[in-house]
C-alpha positions in Angstrom: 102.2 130.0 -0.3 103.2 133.6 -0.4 101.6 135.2 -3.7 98.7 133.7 -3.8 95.3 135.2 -3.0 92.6 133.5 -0.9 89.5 134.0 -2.1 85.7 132.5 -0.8 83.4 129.6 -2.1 81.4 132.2 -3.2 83.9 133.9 -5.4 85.0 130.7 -6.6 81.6 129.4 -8.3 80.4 132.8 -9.4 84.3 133.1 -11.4 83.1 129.6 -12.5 79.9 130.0 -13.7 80.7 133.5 -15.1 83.7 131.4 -16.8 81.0 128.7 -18.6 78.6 131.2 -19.6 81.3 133.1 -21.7 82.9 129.8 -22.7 79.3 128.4 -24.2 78.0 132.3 -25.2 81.4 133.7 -26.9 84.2 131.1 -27.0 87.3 132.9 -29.0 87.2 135.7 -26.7 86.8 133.6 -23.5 90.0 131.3 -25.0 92.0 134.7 -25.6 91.4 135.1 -22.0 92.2 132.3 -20.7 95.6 131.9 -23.1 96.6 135.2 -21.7 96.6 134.3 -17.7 99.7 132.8 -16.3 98.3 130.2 -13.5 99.6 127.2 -12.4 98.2 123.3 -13.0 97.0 123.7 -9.1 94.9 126.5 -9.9 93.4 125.8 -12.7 92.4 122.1 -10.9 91.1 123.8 -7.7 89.6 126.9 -9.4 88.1 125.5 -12.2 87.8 121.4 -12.6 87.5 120.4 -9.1 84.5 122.7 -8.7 82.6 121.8 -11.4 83.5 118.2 -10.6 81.9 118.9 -7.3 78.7 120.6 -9.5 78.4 117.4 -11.5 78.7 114.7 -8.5 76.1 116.7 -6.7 73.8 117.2 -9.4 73.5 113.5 -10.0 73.1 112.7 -6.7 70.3 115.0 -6.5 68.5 113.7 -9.6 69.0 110.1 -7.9 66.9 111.4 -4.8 64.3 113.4 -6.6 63.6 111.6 -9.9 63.4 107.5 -8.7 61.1 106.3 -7.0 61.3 105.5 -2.6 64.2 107.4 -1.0 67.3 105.6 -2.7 70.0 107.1 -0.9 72.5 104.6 -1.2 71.5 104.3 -5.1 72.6 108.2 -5.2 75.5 107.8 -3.1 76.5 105.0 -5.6 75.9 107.1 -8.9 77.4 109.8 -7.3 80.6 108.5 -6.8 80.4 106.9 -10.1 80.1 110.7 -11.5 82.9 111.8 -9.1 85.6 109.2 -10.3 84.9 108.9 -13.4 85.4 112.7 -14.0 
């Protein structure tokens, strides 16, 4: 585990969100980038995809809560884990 730097929740969604923005705003120069850095398959996964699988499985869940109708928990646990696996 030596070489590799810790680095807070925070960090870790403001890098992704940062990340998206210049992927959707200027994509050639964000893929430059991202050719040029030498990472692993594990950090790319817990860096990048495993966050914003996170993003998506909560986000449906809370759409599930707020948008039906009653307090359908177990509905948005349900679509929520359908969101998880199927990403």
């Amino acid at each position: 585990m030596s070489g590799q730097e810790n680095i807070s929740t925070l960090t870790l969604y403001k890098n992704l969100l940062i990340r998206l923005r210049n992927l959707i705003l200027c994509p050639a120069s964000e893929w430059e980038k991202i050719e040029s850095e030498d990472k692993k398959l594990n950090n790319i996964l817990s860096e990048f995809s495993l966050p914003l699988i996170a993003v998506a499985t909560l986000a449906t869940f809370l759409d599930y809560i707020i948008n039906y109708q009653g307090f359908a928990v177990e509905l948005a646990l349900k679509q929520s884990l359908a969101t998880f696996t199927s990403l």
